[in-house]
N, C-alpha and C positions, 0 to 999 in steps of 0.2 A: 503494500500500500504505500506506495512510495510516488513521489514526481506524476502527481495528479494535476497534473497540466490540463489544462487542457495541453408558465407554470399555472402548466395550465391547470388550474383550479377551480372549478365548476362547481361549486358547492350549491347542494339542494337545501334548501330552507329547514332549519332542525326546528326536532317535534319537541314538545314539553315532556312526552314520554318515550325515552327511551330504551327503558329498558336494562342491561346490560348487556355490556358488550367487550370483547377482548381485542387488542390489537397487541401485536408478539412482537419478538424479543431476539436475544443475545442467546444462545444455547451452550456454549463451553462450559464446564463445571466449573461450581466456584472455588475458589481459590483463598479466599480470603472473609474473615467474617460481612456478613449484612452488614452493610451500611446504607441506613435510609434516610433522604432529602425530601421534606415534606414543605412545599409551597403553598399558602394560604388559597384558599377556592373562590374565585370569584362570585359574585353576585349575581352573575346571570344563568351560571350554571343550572342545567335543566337537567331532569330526570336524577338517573342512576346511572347514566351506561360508562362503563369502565372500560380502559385500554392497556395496555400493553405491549410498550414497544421500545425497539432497540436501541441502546444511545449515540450510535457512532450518525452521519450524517444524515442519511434517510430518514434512518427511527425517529429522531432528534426533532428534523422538519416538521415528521405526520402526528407528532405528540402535542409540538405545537399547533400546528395549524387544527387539530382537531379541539384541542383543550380554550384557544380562539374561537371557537365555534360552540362553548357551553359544554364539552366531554369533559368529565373524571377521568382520566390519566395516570396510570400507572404505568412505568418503567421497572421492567426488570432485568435486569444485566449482569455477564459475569465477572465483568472489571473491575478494578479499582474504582472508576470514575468513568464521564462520560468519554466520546471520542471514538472509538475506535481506531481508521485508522488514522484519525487526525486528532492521535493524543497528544501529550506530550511528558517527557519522561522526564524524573527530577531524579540528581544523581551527587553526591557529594564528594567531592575533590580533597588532594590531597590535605590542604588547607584547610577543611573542615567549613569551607562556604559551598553552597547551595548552587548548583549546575544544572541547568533546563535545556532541552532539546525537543525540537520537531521532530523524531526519529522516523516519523510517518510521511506524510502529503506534507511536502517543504512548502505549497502555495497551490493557490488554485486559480483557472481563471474561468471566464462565463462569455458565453455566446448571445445565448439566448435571451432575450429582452424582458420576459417573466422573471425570469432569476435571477437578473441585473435587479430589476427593480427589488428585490426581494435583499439582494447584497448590499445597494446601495440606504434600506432599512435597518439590515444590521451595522452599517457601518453608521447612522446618527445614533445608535443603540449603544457605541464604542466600541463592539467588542471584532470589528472588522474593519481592517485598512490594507490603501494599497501601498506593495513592496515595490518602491523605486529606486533598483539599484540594476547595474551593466549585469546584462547575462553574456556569457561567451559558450565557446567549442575549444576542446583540445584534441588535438591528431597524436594519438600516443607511436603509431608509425612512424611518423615525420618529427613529433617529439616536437610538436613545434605551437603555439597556440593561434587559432584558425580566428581571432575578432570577436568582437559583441553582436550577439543577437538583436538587443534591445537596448539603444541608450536611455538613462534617466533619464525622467522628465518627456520623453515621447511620449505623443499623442493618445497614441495606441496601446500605451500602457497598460495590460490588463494582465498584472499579479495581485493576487490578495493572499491574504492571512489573516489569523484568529490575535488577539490582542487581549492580552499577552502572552500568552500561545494558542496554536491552532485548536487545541479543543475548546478557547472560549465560545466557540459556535456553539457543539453541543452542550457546553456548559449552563450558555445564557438559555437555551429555548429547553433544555431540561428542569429548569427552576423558575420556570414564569408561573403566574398565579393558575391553578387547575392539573398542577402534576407534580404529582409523587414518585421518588427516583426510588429501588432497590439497589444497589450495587451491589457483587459479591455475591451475586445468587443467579446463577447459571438455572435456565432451563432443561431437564432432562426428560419430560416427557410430557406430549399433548394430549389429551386423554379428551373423545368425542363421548359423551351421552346423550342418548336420545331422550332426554329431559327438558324441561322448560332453559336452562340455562346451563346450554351443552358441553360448553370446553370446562376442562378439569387442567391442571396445569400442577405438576408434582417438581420437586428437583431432585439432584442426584442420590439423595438418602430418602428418597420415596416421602419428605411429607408435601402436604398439599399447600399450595403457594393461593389458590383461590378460586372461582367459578365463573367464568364470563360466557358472553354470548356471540364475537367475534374475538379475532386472531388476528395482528399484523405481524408477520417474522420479518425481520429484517438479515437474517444470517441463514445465507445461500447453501451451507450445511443441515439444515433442518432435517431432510433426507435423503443426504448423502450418506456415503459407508466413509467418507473421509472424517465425521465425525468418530464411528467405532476406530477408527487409525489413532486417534488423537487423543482418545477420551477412553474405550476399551469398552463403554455403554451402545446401547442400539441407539440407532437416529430416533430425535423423537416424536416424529411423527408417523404415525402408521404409513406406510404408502397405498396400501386400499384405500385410504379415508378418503385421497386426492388425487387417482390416478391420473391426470391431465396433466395436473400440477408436477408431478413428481416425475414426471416422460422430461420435463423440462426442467428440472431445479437438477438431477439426479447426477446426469453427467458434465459440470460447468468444467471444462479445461480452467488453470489457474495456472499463471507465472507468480513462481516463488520468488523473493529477493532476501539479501541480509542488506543491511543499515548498520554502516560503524560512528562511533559519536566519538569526537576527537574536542581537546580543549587545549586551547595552548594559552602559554603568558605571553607571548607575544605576536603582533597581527603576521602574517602571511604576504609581505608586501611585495613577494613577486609576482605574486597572481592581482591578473590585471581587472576581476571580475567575478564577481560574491556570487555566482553558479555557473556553472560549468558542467556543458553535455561532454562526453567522453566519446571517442571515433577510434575504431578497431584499436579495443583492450575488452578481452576477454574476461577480466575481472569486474573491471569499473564502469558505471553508466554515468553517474552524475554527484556532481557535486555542489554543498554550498554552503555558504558562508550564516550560519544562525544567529549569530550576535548581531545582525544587519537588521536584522525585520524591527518592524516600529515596538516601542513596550518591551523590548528584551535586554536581560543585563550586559553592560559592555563589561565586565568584571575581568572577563579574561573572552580570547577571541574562539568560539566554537564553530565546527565545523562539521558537516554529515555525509559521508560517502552514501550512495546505493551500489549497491553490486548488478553483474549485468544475470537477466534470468538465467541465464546460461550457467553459471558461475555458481546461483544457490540450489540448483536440479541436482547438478552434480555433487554437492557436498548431503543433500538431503537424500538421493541415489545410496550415498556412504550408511549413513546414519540412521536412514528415516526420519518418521515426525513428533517422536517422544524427543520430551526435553534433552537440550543439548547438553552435556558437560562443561566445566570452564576450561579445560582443558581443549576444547575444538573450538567454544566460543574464543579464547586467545589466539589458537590456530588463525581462525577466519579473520581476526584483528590485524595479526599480522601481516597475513598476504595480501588483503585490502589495504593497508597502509603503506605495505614496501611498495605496491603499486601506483597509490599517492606520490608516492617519494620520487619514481623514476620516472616522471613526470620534469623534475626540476627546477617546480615550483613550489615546492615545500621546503623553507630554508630553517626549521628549526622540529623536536621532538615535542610531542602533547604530552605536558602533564597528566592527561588520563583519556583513555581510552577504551572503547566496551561494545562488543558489538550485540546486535538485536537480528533475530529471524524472523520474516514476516511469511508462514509457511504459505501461504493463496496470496499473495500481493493483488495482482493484479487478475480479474476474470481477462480469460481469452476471447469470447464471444457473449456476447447481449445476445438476450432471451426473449425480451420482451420490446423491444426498440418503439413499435406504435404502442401500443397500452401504456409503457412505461412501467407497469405491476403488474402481476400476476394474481387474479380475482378470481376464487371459489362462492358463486352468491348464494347455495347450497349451506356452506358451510359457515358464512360470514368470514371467510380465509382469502388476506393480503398477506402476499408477499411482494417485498420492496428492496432494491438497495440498487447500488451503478451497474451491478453484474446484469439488471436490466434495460438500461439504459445506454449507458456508453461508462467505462471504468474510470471514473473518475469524479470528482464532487460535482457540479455540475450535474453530471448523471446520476449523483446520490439525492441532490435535492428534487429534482424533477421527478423522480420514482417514488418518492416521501408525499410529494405533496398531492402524486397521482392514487395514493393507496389511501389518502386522505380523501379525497372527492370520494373515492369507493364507501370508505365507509360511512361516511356523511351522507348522503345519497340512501345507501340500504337506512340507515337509522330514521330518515325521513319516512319512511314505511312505514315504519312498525307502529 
């Protein structure tokens, strides 16, 4: 989930009664106790009907935009916190001060005039601005660096980021008035009854998390076997409940990447340009400079390699998808970095460095491209996230807020 480069909202008029209702979630097991984020319910709030959904990009949007629309909102996720893959990682240095990284989506940008309008919202909101700094190319063949993409201050400037890091996005829209966040509680199974209020929702030591009446998943594993790879549990969703659904979610190709986080004490002032795409190197895709973005500490100068897909197949070929050791996590440090180095632009060693795997980075093909989600209205089942859209935030927002019209829409029904 790395170098996310690169709304329409239809909503039906909500009823005073709705019901309940469920929109889904994060499924990895949790890792880490509950932690719950409870935001005051606004005043317009109608009915009962309840959600559930994922906190990384998509989730984040259709939580908002439905809990704007009078929903009870609940988030259930198995993170630390919100984001996914636009969290950001806080890590402590030798010196015992405090070191932040985008390790995810270094920036993102928008095409599409809905999702502009919607960016240029959250940036009067603060928690969005754009990143005006020189992007370049380096030719690791020629060893030679190939110019800037982008000079500051162009017109056509279109980076942005989250402020003060990229997960302020899911941040802010997971804690507005109408929703309630779980962190730390991974979904482990969807459980359909043919009851007045069908979905049953358990986690990974079988107790019961609560009852609703629709589903939104935003994690493209729901019923995949790549979750039993990862997790050692079944997928949690029956695939009878959804066979249509499940012909499409089942087999997503995904490009894997690793993310190294480098900090140095002093700036890197041979490189002429705070990102950097990489050209024939077999390791490295891109680079850039994280102490640059607006709201981040200049404390010391950090930096975030990706590796190229190629480069994490094959170490994950080695290993597999259970947790790595530190031991190959320092391996991959190091060959990403002496990589860095022979470059010629790295004129000094980082005080700390740590690398991260992102086993699905990136989906290989969109599933949904017109719908933008994937809709069960049988079931009251949205699935949402860029793996339908197009890979990248952009296509996470558009899928979020297309899973939103769905459910808003059915809840006008009822």
């Amino acid at each position: 989930m790395v170098n996310f480069s690169t709304v329409e909202l239809c909503c039906a008029p909500t009823s005073s009664n709705y019901g309940e209702l469920l929109v889904a979630a994060s499924f990895l097991v949790e890792e880490s106790p509950p932690r719950r984020i409870t935001r005051p319910k606004s005043d317009h709030l109608h009915g009962r009907l309840e959600c559930f959904v994922g906190s990384a990009v998509s989730g984040a949007v259709c939580a908002s935009t439905l809990a704007s629309n009078g929903v009870s909102v609940t988030i259930f996720d198995s993170g630390r916190g919100p984001g996914g893959r636009t969290s950001q990682r806080r890590e402590v240095g030798e010196d015992g001060k405090e070191l932040t990284f985008d390790h995810g989506a270094p920036f993102f940008s928008v095409t599409n005039s809905d999702a502009m309008a919607l960016v240029h919202e959250w940036e009067s909101r603060g928690f969005v601005s754009q990143w005006k700094q020189v992007f370049g190319s380096f030719d690791c063949a020629s060893n030679k660096f190939l110019g800037s993409i982008q000079q500051e201050g162009d017109a056509n400037n279109n980076k942005y980021v989250g402020v003060p890091g990229m997960n302020s996005i899911s941040k802010a829209l997971c804690n507005q008035s109408g929703v309630e966040s779980m962190f730390g509680t991974g979904i482990a199974k969807l459980e359909w009854l043919e009851e007045e209020i069908p979905w049953l929702l358990k986690d990974s030591k079988g107790q019961n998390l609560g009852r609703f009446d629709g589903v939104v998943a935003s994690d493209k594993n729901i019923v995949s076997p790549r979750f039993t790879q990862v997790t050692g549990l079944p997928p949690p969703l029956d695939l009878n409940l959804v066979p249509e659904l499940a012909t499409k979610l089942q087999d997503i190709p995904v490009l894997p990447c690793f993310s190294l986080m480098l900090a140095f004490k002093e700036p890197l002032s041979l490189i002429p340009a705070k990102g950097l795409s990489f050209k024939n190197s077999e390791i490295l895709s891109w680079a850039h400079c994280d102490s640059t973005k607006p709201g981040r500490s200049t404390d010391s100068e950090r930096w975030i390699l990706h590796s190229t897909p190629g480069y994490a197949s094959s170490v994950i070929a080695k290993t597999g998808l259970q947790k790595l050791s530190s031991e190959t996590l320092d391996k991959i440090s190091e060959e990403m970095f002496k990589e860095f180095q022979c470059s010629g632009l790295v004129s000094s060693l980082p005080f700390f460095m740590k690398a991260h795997r992102w086993g699905s980075a990136f989906p290989a093909k969109s599933i949904a491209v017109e719908e933008r989600c994937l809709w069960d209205r049988n079931r009251n089942l949205a699935i949402c996230g860029d793996f339908c859209v197009s890979p990248n935030v952009q296509g996470a927002i558009l899928s979020g807020l297309a899973a939103a019209s769905k459910l808003l829409q059915a809840s006008s029904c009822l």
